[in-house]
N, C-alpha and C positions, 0 to 999 in steps of 0.2 A: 772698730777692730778689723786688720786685713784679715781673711779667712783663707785656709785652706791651700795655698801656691807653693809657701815656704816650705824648704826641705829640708829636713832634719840633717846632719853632719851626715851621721851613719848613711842617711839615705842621698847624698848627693853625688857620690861614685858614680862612675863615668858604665861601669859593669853593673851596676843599679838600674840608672839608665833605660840602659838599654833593654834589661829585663823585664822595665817595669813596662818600656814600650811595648813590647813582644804580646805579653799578657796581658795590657788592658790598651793599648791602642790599633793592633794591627789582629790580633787573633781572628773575632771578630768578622771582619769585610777583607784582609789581606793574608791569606794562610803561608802566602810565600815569604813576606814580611814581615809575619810572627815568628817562623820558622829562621830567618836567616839572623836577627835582630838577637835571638835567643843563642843562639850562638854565637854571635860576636861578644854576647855578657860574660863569655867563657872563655875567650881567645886572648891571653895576656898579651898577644905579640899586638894583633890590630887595637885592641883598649889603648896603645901603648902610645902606637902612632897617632889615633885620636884624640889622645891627652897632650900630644905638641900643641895643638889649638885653644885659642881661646877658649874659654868654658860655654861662652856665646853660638861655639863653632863647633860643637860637641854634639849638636842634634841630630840621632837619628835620620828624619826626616830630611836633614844638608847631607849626611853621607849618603844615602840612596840614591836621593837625587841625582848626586854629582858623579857615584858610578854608573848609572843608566843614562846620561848626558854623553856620558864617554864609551861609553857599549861594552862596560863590562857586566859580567854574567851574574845573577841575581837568583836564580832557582837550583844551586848548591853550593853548599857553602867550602866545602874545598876547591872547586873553581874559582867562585868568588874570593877567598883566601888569597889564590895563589895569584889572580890576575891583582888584587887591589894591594900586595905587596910589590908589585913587578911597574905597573903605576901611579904607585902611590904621591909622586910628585903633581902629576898632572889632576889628581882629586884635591888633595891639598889645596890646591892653585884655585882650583872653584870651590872649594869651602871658603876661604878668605874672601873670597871676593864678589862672591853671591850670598842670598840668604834664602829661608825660605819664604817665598811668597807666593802659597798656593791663591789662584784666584777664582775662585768657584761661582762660576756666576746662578749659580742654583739656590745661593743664600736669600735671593733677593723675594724667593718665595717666603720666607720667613717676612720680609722686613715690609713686605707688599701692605697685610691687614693695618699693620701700625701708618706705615710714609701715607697711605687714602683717608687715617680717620685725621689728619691734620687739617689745618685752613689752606687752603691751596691758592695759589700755586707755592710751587715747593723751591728752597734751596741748597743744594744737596754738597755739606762738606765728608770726603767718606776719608777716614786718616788710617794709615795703612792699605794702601788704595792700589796698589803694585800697580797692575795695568788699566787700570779703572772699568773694569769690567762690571764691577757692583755699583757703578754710578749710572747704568741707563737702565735703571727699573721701569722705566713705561715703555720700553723696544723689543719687550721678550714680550712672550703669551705663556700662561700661567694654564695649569691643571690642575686642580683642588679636586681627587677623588672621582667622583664619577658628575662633577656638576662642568655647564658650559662653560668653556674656554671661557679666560679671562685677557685682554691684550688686542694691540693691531695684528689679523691675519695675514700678513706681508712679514710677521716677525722669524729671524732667522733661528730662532731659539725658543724651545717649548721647553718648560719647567714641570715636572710633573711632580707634587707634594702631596703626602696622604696626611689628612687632618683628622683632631679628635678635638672633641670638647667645644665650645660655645665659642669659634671662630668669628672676628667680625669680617664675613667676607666683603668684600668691594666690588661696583658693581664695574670697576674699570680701573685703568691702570692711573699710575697719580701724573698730575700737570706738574712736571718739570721745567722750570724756568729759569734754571741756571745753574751747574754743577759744575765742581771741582775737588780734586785731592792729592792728599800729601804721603809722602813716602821717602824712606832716606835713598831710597836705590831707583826710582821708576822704573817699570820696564814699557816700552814699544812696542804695541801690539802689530807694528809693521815690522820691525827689526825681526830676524828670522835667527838670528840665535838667541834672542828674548822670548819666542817663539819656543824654539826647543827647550828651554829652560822650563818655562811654562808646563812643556808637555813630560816634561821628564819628572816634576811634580804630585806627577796624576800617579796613585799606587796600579800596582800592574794588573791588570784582571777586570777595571775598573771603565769599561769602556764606552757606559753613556758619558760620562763624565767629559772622553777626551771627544764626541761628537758634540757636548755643551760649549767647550772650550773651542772647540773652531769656528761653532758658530755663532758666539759670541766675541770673538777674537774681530771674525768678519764685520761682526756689526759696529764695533769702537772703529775699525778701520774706514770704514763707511760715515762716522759720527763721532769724529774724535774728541775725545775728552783730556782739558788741562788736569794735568798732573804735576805738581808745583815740586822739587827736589828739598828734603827738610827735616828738622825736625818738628813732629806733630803738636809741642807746644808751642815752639816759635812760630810757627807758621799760621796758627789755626786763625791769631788777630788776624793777622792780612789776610786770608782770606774771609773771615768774616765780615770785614770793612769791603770787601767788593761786595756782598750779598746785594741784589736791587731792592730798592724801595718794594713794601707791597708784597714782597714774597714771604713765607717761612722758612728759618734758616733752621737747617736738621742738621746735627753731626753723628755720623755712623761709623760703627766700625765691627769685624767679626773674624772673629779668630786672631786679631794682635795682640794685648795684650802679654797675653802668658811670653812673648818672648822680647818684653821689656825687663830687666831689674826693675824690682819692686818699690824703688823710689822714684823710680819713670813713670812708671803707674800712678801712683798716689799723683805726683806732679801734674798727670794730666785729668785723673778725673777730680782734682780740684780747680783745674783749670776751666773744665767744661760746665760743670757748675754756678762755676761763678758767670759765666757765659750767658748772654740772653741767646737763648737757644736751646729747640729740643736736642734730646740727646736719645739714641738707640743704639743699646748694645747687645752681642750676642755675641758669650764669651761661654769658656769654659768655667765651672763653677771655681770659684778663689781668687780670679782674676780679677773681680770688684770687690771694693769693702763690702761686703753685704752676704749677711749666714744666710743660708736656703733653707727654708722651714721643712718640715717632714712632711705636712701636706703634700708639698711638689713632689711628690715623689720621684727624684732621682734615681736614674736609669745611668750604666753604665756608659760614658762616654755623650753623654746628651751636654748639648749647652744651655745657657739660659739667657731668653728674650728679656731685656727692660728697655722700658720709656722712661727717661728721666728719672733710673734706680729704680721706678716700680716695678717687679715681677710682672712679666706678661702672659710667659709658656718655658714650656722645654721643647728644644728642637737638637733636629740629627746634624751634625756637624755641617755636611754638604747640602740640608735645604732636602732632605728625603722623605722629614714628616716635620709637622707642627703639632705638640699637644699643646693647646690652649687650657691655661689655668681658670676655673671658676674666680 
């Protein structure tokens, strides 16, 4: 049974939405985008404009983006009104033709315990991969709490994750021996308005984040990584059929889902399944067939870690803490 994604009629409104964003996704860690989001659930004229879009093209998270890409103003919302009616053409124009693809290279703290307890060397498919910045997990250095660094000290990028519970820490970063990923848009972490897209992503306020992002940005540019243009079932054979001899082939992914249709979903984790290959996910709850028991105690806004569907933890969307499940 799928769990928990689908939305009721009543509740699919475009001023739903947005509400729902305000109060459980932005409150929270973004007071400026609780606040603006919560007023747009209430502005017939901008709901109105947003309802020209595809229902795909509807998110929150696209509209923000695409007015802070463009430099309009975000912390009132009658500014913000009056400029994203005046250009409303040129947001538009990046809602269609962008999406979102936050790339948080902080998750990889999350996915660090599981990619080290594999047979190594590893080979890493990540599907929704935007600029493959979660596919160089062994080039960052990791911080678990108050224990030593984990990682090469040459690394451009410190990770720093507060843990709980019976963590299987690693005593190094995992042997990567050949990665790659897929996405219907890639972006280029040398392209410099793939770049600002990138940063325009980041919510406002949020400023380890965008020093993550640069310097992880720096290190794909340094060590670039294939990113194949596709879609994540068609693509996933071929690249599976490159895996080398000898290696483990992992397929990962975090935070995609929820913005596939729900028969996209089903399609691909039946696909992955049937897959010789591990699989780690770290979605938001609903996003896999799979109930979350009440043990886990679900916390607002927490995702959920699986190895091949098992429960593993609940973690914070960006990679900020890991609780590990008994």
């Amino acid at each position: 049974m799928w769990t928990g994604n689908e939305q009721t009629a009543e509740r699919s409104s475009t001023a739903y939405r947005y509400r729902w964003f305000a109060d459980n996704e932005a409150r929270e860690t973004s007071p400026v985008y609780a606040a603006l989001t919560a007023s747009i659930s209430d502005d017939p004229e901008v709901l109105a404009l947003i309802e020209r879009l595809p229902e795909p093209k509807r998110q929150p998270n696209l509209l923000l983006g695409a007015v802070r890409l463009h430099g309009g103003p975000i912390d009132d919302h009658s500014r913000f009104r009056a400029w994203l009616l005046h250009h409303w053409d040129q947001v538009e124009g990046t809602m269609r033709s962008r999406s979102t693809q936050t790339n948080e290279p902080g998750r990889c703290a999350l996915l660090l315990p599981l990619l080290c307890s594999l047979p190594q060397p590893l080979a890493l498919i990540e599907v929704g991969a935007s600029s493959g910045l979660c596919l160089n997990p062994d080039r960052y250095r990791y911080l678990y709490d108050d224990r030593p660094p984990i990682g090469p000290s040459t690394a451009r990028v410190d990770l720093e994750c507060e843990t709980s519970g019976p963590v299987p820490f690693p005593e190094g970063v995992p042997h990567v021996a050949w990665r790659a990923g897929i996405d219907l848009n890639p972006l280029d972490p040398a392209d410099p308005e793939d770049v600002r897209w990138l940063e325009s992503l980041i919510w406002p306020g949020h400023h380890s984040r965008h020093q993550r992002l640069r310097g992880a940005l720096e290190t794909a540019r340094r060590h670039p990584v294939r990113v194949v243009r596709g879609d994540m079932v068609e693509k996933l054979d071929d690249l599976l059929a490159e895996v080398p001899a000898g290696t483990t082939p992992v397929v990962f992914h975090s935070a995609v889902l929820p913005y596939l249709p729900e028969a996209e979903r089903r399609e691909f984790v039946e696909a992955v399944q049937e897959r010789s290959c591990h699989w780690i996910s770290n979605e938001a709850p609903g996003a896999l067939p799979y109930a979350l028991p009440a043990s886990a105690g679900h916390r607002s806004r927490e995702f959920v870690l699986r190895m091949d569907g098992h429960l593993m933890a609940m973690t914070a969307p960006h990679g900020q803490y890991l609780r590990w499940l008994p």
